[in-house]
C-alpha positions in Angstrom: 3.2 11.9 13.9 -0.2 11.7 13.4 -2.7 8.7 13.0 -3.2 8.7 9.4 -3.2 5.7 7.3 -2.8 5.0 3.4 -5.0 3.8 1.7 -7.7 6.2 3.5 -10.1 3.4 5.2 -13.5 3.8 5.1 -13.9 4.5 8.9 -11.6 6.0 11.5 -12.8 7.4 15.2 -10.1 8.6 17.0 -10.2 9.5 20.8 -8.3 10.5 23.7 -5.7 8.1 25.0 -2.5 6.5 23.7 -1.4 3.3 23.8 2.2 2.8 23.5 3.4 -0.6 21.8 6.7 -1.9 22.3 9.5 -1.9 19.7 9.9 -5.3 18.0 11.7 -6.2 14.8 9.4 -8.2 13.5 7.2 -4.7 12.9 9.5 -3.7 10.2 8.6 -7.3 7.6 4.8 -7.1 6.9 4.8 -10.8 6.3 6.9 -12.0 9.8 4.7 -9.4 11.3 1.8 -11.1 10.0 2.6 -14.6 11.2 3.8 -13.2 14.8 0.2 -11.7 15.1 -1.3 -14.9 14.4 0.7 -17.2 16.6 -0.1 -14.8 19.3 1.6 -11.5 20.3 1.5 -9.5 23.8 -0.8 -6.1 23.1 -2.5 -7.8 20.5 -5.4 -9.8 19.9 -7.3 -11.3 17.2 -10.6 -11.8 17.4 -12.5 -13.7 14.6 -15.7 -12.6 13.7 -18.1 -12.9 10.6 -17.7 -9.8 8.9 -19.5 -9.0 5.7 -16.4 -8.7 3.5 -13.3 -11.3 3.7 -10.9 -8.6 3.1 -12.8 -6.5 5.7 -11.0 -6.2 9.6 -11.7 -4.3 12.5 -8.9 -2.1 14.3 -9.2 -1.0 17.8 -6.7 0.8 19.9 -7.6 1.8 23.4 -5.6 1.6 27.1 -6.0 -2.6 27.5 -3.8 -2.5 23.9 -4.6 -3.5 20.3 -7.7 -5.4 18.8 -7.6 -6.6 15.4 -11.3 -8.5 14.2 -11.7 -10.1 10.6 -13.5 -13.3 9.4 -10.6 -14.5 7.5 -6.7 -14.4 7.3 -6.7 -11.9 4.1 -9.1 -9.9 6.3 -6.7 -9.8 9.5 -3.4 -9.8 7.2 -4.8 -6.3 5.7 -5.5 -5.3 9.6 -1.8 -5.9 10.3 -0.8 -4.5 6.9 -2.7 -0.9 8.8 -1.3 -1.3 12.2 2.0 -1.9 10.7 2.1 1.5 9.0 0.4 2.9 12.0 3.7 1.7 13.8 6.0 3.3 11.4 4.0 6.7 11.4 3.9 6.8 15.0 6.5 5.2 16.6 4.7 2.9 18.6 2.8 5.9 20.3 -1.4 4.7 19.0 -3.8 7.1 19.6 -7.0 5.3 20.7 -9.0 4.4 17.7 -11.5 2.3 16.1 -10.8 1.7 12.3 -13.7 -0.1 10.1 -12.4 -1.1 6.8 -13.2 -2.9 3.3 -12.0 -2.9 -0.3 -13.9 -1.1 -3.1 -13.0 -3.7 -5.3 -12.2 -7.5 -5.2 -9.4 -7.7 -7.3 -6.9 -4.6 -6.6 -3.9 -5.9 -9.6 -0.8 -4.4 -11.0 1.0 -5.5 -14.3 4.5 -5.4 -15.1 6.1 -5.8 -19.3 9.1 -7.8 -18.5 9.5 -8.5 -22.3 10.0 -5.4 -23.9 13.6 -4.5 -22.5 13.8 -4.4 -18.7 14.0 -7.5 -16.9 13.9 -7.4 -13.4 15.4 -10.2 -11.1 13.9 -11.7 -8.6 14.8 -10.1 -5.6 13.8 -6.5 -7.7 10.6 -8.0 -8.3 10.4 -8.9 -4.3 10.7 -5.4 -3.5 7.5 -4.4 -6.0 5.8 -7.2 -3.7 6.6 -5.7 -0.6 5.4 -2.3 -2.2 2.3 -3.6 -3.3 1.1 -5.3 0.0 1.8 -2.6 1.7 -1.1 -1.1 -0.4 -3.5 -3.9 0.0 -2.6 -5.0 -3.3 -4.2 -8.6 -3.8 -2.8 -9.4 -7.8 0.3 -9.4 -9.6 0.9 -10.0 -13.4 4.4 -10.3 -15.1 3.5 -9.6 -18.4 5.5 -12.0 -21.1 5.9 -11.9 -25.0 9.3 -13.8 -25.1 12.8 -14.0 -24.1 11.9 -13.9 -20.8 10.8 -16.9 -19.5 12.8 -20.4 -20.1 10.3 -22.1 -21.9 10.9 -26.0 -21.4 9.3 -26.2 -24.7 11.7 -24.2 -26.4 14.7 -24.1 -24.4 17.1 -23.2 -27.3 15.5 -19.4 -27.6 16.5 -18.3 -24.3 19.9 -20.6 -23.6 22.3 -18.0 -24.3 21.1 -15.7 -21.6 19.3 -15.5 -18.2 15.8 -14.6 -17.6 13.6 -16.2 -15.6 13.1 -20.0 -14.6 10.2 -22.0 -13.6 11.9 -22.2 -10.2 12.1 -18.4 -10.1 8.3 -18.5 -10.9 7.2 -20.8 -8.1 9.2 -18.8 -5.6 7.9 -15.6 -6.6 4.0 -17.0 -6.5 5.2 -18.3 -2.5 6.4 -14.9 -1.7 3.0 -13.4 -3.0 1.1 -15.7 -1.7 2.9 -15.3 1.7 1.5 -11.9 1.4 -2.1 -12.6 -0.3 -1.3 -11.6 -3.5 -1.7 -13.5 -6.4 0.5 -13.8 -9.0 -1.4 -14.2 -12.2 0.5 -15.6 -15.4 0.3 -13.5 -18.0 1.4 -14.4 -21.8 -0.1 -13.1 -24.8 -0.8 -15.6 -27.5 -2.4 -13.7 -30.6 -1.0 -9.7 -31.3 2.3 -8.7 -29.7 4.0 -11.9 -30.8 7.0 -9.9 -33.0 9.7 -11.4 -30.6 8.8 -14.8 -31.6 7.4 -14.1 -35.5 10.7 -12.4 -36.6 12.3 -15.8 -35.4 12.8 -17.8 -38.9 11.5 -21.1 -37.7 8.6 -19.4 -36.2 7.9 -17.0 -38.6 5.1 -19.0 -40.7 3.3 -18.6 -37.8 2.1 -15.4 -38.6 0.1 -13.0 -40.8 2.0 -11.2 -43.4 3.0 -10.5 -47.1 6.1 -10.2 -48.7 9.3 -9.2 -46.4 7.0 -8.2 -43.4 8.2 -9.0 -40.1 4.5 -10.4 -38.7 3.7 -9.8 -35.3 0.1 -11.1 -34.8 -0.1 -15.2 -35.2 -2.3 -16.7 -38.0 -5.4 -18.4 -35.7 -6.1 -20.4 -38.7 -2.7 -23.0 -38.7 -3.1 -25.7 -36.4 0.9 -25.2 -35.7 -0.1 -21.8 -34.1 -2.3 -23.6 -31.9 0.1 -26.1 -30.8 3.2 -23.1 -30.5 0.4 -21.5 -28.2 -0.4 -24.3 -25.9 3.4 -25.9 -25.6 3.9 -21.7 -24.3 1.5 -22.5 -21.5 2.9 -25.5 -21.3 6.0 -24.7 -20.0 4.3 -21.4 -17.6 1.1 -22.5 -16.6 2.3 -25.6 -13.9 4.4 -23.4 -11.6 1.2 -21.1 -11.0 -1.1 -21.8 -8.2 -3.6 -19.2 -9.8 -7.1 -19.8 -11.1 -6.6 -17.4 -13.7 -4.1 -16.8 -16.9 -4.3 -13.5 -19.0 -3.9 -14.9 -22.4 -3.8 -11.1 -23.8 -5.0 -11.0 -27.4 -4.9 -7.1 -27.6 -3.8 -4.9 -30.4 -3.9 -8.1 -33.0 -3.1 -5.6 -35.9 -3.1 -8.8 -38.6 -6.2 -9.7 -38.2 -8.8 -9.6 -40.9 -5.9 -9.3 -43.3 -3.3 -11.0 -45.7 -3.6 -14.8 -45.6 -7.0 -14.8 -43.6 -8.6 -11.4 -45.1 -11.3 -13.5 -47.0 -12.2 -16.0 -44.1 -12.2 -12.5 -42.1 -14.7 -10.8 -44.7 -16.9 -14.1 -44.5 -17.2 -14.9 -40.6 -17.0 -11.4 -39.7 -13.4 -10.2 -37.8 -15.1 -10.8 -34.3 -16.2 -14.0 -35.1 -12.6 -15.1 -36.1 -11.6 -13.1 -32.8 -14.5 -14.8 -30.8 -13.1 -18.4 -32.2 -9.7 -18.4 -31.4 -10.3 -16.8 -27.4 -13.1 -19.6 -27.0 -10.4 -22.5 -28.4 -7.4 -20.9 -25.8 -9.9 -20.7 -23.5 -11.8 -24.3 -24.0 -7.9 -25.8 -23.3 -6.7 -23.9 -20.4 -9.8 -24.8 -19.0 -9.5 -28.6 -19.4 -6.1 -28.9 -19.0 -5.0 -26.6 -16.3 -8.4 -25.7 -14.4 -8.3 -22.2 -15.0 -10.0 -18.9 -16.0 -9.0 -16.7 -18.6 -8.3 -13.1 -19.0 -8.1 -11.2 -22.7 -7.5 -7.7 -23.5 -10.7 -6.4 -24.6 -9.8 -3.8 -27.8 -10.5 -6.2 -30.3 -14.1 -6.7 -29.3 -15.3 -3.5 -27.6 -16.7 -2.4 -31.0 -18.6 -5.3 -31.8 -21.0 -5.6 -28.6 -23.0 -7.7 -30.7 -20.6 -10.4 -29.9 -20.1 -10.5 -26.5 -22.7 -13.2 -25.7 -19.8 -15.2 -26.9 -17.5 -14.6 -24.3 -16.3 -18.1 -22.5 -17.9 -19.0 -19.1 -16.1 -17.0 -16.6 -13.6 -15.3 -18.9 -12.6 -11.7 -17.6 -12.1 -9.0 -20.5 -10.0 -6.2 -19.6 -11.0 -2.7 -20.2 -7.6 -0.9 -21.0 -7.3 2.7 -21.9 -4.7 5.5 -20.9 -5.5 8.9 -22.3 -8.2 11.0 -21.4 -10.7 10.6 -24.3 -10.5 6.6 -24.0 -11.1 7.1 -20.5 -14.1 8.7 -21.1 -14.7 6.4 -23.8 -14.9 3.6 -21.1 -18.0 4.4 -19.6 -20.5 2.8 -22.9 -18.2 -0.5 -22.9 -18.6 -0.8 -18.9 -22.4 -0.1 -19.4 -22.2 -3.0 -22.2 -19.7 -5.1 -20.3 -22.6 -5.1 -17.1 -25.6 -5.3 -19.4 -24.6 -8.6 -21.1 -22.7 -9.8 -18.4 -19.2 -10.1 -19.1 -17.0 -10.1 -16.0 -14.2 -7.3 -16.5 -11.9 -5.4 -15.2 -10.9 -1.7 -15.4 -7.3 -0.9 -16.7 -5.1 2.6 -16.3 -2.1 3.0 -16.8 1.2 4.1 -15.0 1.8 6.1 -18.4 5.6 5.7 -18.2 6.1 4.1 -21.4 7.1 6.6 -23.6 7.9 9.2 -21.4 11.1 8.4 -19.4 9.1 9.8 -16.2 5.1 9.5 -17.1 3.0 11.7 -17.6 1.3 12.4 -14.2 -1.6 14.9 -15.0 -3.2 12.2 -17.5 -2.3 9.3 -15.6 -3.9 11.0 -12.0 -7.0 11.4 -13.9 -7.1 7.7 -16.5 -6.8 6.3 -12.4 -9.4 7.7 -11.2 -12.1 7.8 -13.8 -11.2 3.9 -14.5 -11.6 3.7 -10.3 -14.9 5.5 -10.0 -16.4 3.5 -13.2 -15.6 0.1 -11.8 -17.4 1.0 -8.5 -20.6 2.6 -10.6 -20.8 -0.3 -13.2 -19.8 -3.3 -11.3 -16.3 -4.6 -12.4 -14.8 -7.4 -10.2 -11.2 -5.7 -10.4 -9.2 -2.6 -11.4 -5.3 -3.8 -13.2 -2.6 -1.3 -13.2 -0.6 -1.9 -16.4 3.1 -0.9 -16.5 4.1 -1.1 -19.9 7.8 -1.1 -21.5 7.4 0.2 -25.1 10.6 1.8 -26.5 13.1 -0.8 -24.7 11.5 -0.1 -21.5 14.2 3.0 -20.5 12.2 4.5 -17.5 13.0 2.8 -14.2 10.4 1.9 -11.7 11.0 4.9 -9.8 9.0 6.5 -11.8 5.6 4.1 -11.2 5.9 4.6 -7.4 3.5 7.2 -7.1 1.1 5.5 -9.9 1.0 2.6 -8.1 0.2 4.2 -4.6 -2.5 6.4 -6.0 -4.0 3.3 -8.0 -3.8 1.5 -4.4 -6.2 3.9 -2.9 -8.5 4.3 -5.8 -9.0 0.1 -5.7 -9.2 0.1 -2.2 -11.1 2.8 -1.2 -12.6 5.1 -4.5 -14.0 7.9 -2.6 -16.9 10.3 -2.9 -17.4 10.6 -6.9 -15.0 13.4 -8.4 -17.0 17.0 -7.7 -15.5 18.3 -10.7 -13.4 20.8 -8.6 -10.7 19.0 -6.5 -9.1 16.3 -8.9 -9.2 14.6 -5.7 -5.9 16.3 -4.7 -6.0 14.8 -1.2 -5.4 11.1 -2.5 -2.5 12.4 -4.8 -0.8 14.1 -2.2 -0.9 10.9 0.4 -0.1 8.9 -2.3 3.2 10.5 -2.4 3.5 10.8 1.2 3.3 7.1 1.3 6.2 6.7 -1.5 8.4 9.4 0.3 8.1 7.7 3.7 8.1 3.9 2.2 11.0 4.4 -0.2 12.6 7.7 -0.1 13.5 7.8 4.0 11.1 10.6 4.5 12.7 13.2 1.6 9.6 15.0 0.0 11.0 13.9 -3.2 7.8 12.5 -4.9 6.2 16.0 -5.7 9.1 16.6 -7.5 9.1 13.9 -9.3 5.3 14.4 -10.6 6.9 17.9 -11.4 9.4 17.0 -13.5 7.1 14.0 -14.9 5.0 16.9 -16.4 8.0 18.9 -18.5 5.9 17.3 -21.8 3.6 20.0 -21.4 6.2 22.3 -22.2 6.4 20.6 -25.8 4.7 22.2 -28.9 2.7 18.9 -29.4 0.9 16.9 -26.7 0.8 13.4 -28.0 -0.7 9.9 -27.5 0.6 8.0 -25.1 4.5 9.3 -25.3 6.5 12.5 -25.2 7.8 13.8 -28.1 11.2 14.1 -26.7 11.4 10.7 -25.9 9.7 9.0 -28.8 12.1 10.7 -31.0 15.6 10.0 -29.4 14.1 6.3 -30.7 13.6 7.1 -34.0 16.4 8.4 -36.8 17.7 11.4 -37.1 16.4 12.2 -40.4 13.2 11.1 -39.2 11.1 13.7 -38.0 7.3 12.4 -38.4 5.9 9.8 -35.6 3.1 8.3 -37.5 0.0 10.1 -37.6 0.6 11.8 -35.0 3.2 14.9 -35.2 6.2 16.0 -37.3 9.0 18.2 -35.6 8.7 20.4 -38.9 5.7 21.9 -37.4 6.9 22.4 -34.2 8.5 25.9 -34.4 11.6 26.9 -33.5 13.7 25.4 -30.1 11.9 27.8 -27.9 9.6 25.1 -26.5 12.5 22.6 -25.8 14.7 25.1 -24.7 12.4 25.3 -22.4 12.3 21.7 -21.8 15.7 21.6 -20.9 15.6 25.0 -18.6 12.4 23.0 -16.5 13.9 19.7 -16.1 17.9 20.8 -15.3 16.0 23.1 -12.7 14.1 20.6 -10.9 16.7 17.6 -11.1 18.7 20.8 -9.4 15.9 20.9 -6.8 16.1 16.8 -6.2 19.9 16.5 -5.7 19.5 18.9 -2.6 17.6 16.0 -1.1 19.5 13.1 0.9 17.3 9.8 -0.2 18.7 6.1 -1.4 21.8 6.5 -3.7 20.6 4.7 -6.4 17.5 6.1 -6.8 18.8 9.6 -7.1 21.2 8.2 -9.5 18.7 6.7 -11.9 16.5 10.1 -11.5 19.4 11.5 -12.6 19.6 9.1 -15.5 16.2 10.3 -16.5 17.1 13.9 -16.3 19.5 13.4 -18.5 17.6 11.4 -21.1 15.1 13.5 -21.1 17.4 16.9 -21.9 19.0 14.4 -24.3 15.7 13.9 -26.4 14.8 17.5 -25.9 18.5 18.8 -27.6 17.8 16.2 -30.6 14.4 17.1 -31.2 16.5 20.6 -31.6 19.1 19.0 -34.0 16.0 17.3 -36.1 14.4 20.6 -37.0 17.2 22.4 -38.2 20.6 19.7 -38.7 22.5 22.1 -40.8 22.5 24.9 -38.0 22.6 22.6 -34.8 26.0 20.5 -36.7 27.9 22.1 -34.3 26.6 21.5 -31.4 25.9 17.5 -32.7 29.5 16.3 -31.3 28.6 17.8 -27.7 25.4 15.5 -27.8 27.4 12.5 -28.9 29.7 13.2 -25.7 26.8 13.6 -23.7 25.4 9.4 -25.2 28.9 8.5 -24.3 28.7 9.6 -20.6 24.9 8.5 -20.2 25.6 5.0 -22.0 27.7 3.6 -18.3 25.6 5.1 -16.1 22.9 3.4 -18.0 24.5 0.0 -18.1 25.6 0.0 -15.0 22.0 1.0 -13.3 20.3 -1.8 -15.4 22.3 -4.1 -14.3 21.6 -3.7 -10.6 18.0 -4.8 -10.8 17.3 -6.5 -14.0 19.1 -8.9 -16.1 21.0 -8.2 -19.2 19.1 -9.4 -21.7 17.1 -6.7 -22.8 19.2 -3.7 -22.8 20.0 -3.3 -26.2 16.7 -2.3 -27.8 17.2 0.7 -25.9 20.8 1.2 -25.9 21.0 0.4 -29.5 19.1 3.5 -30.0 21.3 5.8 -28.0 24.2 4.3 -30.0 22.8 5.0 -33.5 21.5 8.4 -32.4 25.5 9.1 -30.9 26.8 7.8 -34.6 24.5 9.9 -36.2 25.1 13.0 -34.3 28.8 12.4 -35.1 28.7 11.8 -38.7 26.5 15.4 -38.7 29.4 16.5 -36.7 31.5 15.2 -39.1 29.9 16.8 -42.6 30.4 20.1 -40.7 34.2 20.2 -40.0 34.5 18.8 -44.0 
């Protein structure tokens, strides 16, 4: 093996010579590694010394053994974190080396939805953490809505089923920060509150008219303030962090039904402005920390930023190509008035089944090489879970590496020739060897993440085959975006099908974990699903006979499916997206039905 590391440092000399380090076991846990190194281990010394960065270390490699230098214990934990996978890549056997390294950017985050379907326990979300500090990831959010947290304050809403506890919260922040990661809280308190609105006893709360089911919260009711602060109530105590995301994004009710005139009067930023400087003003006093808010609602109104709190963060989030182009004027305003932010891609799973790899290779880097240019203090993976959350994390691996790289070490600008193809192709080096036992697995995976462009529509953030398997099957429109009626005939998803049953043929050959080829499979199999509906939807009268085969097909996925979730994420949850499945399967077999009659 050679002596390559991921993510690339900034400096590596090799020369001749190798040193060859003694098997241990306590190689093989980064954070027991970590602590042996510390306490003192033979072959390797620590040397403290006053480097420029506190995340920056010193490696050295040469015949008296191993030399690690940093000025702090992130710095030499991120020096183990390198000669750990040197280890791993090499056996033991180190060339002689001298590795000088530093991150890009301070704040190197990732972002989970844990409210939107998938659940994961505890020991699931352990094995993210070991994932991500084995990339030099320093943050970790678990992004809540409801019914998945046991809020003290409201403990009725989540006593029929499990989710997580404030003890599970205070053991995950130890493990992170036994591993220098901090786990950020992360509960949205404005838009996105549809789980708690379309509760009756808390649905006053919102903004609506007539039988709307609200989902943004009405700043103006001093009850939405208090329902807001007893939420942080019951989170905020069992995080050590300085800093709570208090989201605010997409807040679609605002400016309209009961506050539309106190919008037209203040102006709708103003109102925005007023309700993040009032969550903000209370965190602060009561539980010492800094904020975070999604930054959509503002980015248009520049005029307002001089009103963003004292030390707040606003988080740049976009995910297709033209909003990451987009994000170079609000990074350029965001430095200009100075607003701390962050940059924020996107794994683009969420309304794919498997992403959607070409756009989410390029919204990573452009968001990477604009937070270096324009001075951001952090770059946030999000991981969203629209749709019942269906795809499994499998699927973010390769996301989450490249993203590792970009916020640790950017790179020369892009050239506007290589799309940087070297970082994509260690990032999934680093996937196949860290999870997949060494099976080059991950390039298929990207491959069969890209059978979307194979559709007769390209569409905002989702696939057309898997946004419709959602959606009924008379339905054929998705908003503004497409309608199947214009897609042609079932040449393109024919050829879906043919591309994704070819390559999922290409993946069994491979011998890798069990249960991640079985929920690859899964996703195969969804995705030909969605693609064999979208067929049914353009022409139900013809496809009828074909409808009962499709209703079999539900009927086999809908175990497998159950019985995957189950192994990693708690039950609660699994209906929104199952619940789909079943009412496509009934409708495919009433169709079936109207055909034999």
């Amino acid at each position: 093996m050679t002596m390559t590391l991921f993510p690339q440092p900034r400096s590596m000399a090799l020369s001749d010579g190798v040193f060859v380090l003694p098997a241990k076991e306590e190689y093989g846990d980064l954070a027991a590694f970590f602590r042996a190194v510390k306490a003192g281990t033979p072959h390797i010394s620590v040397v403290s010394a006053p480097l420029a960065e506190k995340e920056a270390y010193r490696l050295c490699v040469d015949e008296r053994g191993i030399e690690l230098c940093a000025a702090t214990d992130e710095g030499l934990f991120r020096a183990v974190t390198s000669l750990q996978q040197l280890i791993r890549r090499t056996g033991g056997r180190l060339q002689h080396a001298r590795i000088e390294d530093w991150p890009a950017l301070p704040r190197r985050g990732y972002m989970l939805d844990i409210s939107r379907g998938r659940m994961p326990r505890v020991d699931t979300i352990k094995t993210m953490i070991d994932f991500l500090a084995a990339l030099k990831y320093n943050e970790l959010q678990l992004y809540m809505e409801g019914d998945c947290f046991k809020y003290a304050a409201y403990p009725a809403e989540t006593a029929d089923f499990d989710c997580l506890t404030p003890e599970d919260i205070r053991e995950l922040a130890a493990y992170c920060r036994d591993r220098f990661i901090d786990l950020v809280p992360n509960q949205n308190s404005f838009g996105h509150m549809y789980t708690w609105l379309k509760k009756p006893a808390f649905r006053r709360l919102g903004l609506f008219e007539g039988d709307e089911v609200p989902s943004t919260l009405n700043p103006l009711l001093p009850e939405s303030f208090e329902f807001v602060c007893n939420l942080y109530a019951s989170l905020l105590p069992h995080f050590s962090s300085e800093y709570v995301n208090i989201g605010l994004d997409e807040a679609y009710g605002l400016g309209k039904y009961q506050i539309e005139e106190y919008c037209r009067q203040k102006g709708k930023d103003v109102v925005f402005m007023e309700w993040l400087n009032k969550l903000s003003s209370h965190i602060r006093d009561h539980y010492g920390k800094k904020v975070m808010f999604w930054a959509d609602m503002i980015y248009n109104y520049p005029q307002s930023y001089h009103m963003v709190p004292r030390d707040a963060i606003a988080l740049e989030w976009g995910y297709e190509l033209i909003q990451s182009q987009r994000m170079t004027a609000h990074c350029i305003a965001y430095r200009d008035a100075g607003v701390r932010y962050y940059v924020c891609p996107s794994t683009n799973t969420h309304g794919s089944f498997a992403g959607r790899m070409d756009v989410t290779t390029f919204n990573i880097r452009t968001c990477a090489e604009l937070a270096v240019e324009y001075g951001a203090e952090g770059l946030l993976l999000t991981d969203w879970g629209d749709g019942g959350h269906p795809q499994s994390w499998v699927w973010s691996m390769s996301p989450i590496a490249l993203s590792g790289q970009y916020a640790w070490n950017t790179g020369a600008p892009q050239d506007g020739e290589t799309f940087k193809a070297d970082f994509i192709r260690n990032a999934e080096t680093f996937v196949d060897e860290f999870a997949f036992g060494g099976a080059h697995l991950s390039r298929l995976l990207y491959r069969m993440a890209n059978y979307y462009l194979l559709e007769p529509e390209r569409v905002h953030v989702c696939t057309m085959c898997a946004k419709e398997l959602t959606l009924p099957l008379n339905t054929t429109r998705y908003a503004h975006l497409f309608d199947l009626k214009d897609s042609g005939d079932d040449f393109y998803f024919d050829n879906v099908t043919d591309y994704v049953r070819r390559v999922a043929a290409d993946i069994e050959r491979l011998s890798f974990d069990e249960l991640f080829k079985r929920e690859i499979r899964l996703t195969a199999q969804l995705i030909e699903l969605g693609s064999e509906v979208c067929k049914v939807k353009l022409h139900p009268i013809e496809s009828a006979c074909g409808a009962g085969a499709l209703a079999d097909m539900i009927d086999r996925i809908l175990p497998e499916f159950t019985d995957l979730w189950r192994r990693r994420n708690y039950e609660k949850g699994i209906e929104r997206f199952s619940g789909c499945l079943l009412a496509r399967r009934d409708e495919l077999r009433a169709l079936a039905a109207q055909r034999q009659g």
